[in-house]
Steps between C-alpha positions, in 0.01 A plus 500: 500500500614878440612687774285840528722773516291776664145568603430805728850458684584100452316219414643159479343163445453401826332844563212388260484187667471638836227749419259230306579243769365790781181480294453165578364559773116597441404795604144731401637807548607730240905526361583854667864440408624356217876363531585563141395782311724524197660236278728452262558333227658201616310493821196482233663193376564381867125515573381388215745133524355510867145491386551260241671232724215570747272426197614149405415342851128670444212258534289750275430382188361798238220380273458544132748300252642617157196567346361733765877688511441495150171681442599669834765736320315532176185670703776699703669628182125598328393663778739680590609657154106597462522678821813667434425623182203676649667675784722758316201786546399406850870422650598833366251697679612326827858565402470812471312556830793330607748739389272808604486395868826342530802593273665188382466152317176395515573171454635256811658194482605236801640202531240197536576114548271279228493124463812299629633834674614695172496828573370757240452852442065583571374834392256765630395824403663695797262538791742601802795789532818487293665347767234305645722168512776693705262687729330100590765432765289797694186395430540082563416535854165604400372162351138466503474138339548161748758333370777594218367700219520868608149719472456842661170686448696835632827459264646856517689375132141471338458808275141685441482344149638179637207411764245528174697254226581221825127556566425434175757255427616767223882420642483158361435565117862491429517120606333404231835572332663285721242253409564532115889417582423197688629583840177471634112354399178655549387266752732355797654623806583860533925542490593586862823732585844273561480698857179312562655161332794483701253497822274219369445151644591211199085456516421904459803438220277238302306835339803488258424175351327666193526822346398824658190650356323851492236347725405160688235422756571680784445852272153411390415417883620802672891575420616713755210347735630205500729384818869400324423106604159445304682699225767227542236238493315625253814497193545153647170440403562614168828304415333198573136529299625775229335460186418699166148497608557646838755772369225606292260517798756687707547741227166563467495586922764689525370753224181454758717588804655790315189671405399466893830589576462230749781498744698741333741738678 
């Protein structure tokens, strides 16, 4: 395994280990401080070997076979190049809201582990401060959610345009990109942060079995509602009785759950 050369001051292997072993222990209160904020390239690659060795001794078996992979990618790619050809006119209205309120790129991008642990590069349209992602070390200790995943209804980083497009879901359009490329699928688990990876337990680890999608269960039943273990559950749930018939079905409630803007925050 690589050797990670820095992360905040100095991260080694056995730091990693350390701080998802302390997560062993189960606990339903929220992550106020996360050991690892920042990493590196080859502590990207150290995480990511960590979660795939975790993954082989997985009793999780994902459902579907070649065929359902198959037709899988072909509805991700037609779907997503429709939508993205219509969003030019509507994504540049937001963008430039964007740049009115906030000076700077409009567009954010942040690591995200997908299936196996490979990390990838997930885009938003910008919803936070230009240096939200520096400015979270002061905010961390404010964790609303009860368990890993970090949610704050009072995030001082959230700009004035930026509470209407995550209460909308506006944020997510650009995934759709993301989707086109491959790195993730329209339905599956959402991509956690490696900061929340490196904390998991090897069963909360099993949501990287399959490919990260725009949407999965838990956000047509609640999203940020939903405590961190059902969420857990509930991707489990879907890795193990996925098919084309129920991706369609969750599409079809999460455009519900948008329109509510159920859970959203």
């Amino acid at each position: 395994m690589p050797n990670a050369d820095h992360i905040n001051l100095r991260l080694s292997e056995e730091d990693i280990t350390e701080a998802a072993l302390q997560s062993l222990q189960k606990t339903n209160q929220s992550v106020t401080e996360y050991p690892i904020l920042e990493f590196d390239e080859n502590a990207l690659q150290l995480l990511s070997a960590g979660v795939h060795e975790t993954l082989q001794y997985s009793s999780v078996k994902p459902a579907g076979g070649k065929v359902y992979l198959a037709s899988k990618r072909i509805f991700d790619i037609l779907v997503s190049l429709i939508v993205l050809l219509l969003l030019p006119v509507p994504m540049g209205i937001i963008i430039l809201l964007i740049c009115l309120e906030d000076k700077g790129n409009p567009i954010f991008s942040q690591i995200r582990l997908t299936e196996d642990g490979r990390p990838f590069r997930m885009y938003k349209l910008r919803s936070m401060c230009m240096d939200a992602e520096k400015k979270f070390a002061e905010v961390q200790r404010e964790n609303q959610s009860d368990g890993i995943a970090f949610k704050s209804e009072n995030d001082p980083r959230i700009t004035k345009i930026g509470k209407f497009i995550r209460k909308t879901s506006i944020d997510e359009l650009p995934q759709f990109w993301n989707v086109l490329r491959g790195d993730m699928s329209l339905i599956g688990p959402r991509p956690p942060l490696p900061r929340e990876v490196v904390l998991y337990t090897p069963e909360q680890m099993d949501r990287l079995l399959v490919k990260g999608g725009l949407s999965c269960i838990c956000q047509t039943e609640g999203r940020s509602d939903m405590e961190f273990d059902k969420w857990v559950e509930s991707d489990i749930r879907y890795i193990k009785t996925r098919s084309f018939r129920m991706d369609i079905s969750l599409l079809f409630k999460t455009a519900g759950a948008v329109i509510q803007r159920k859970g959203a925050k």
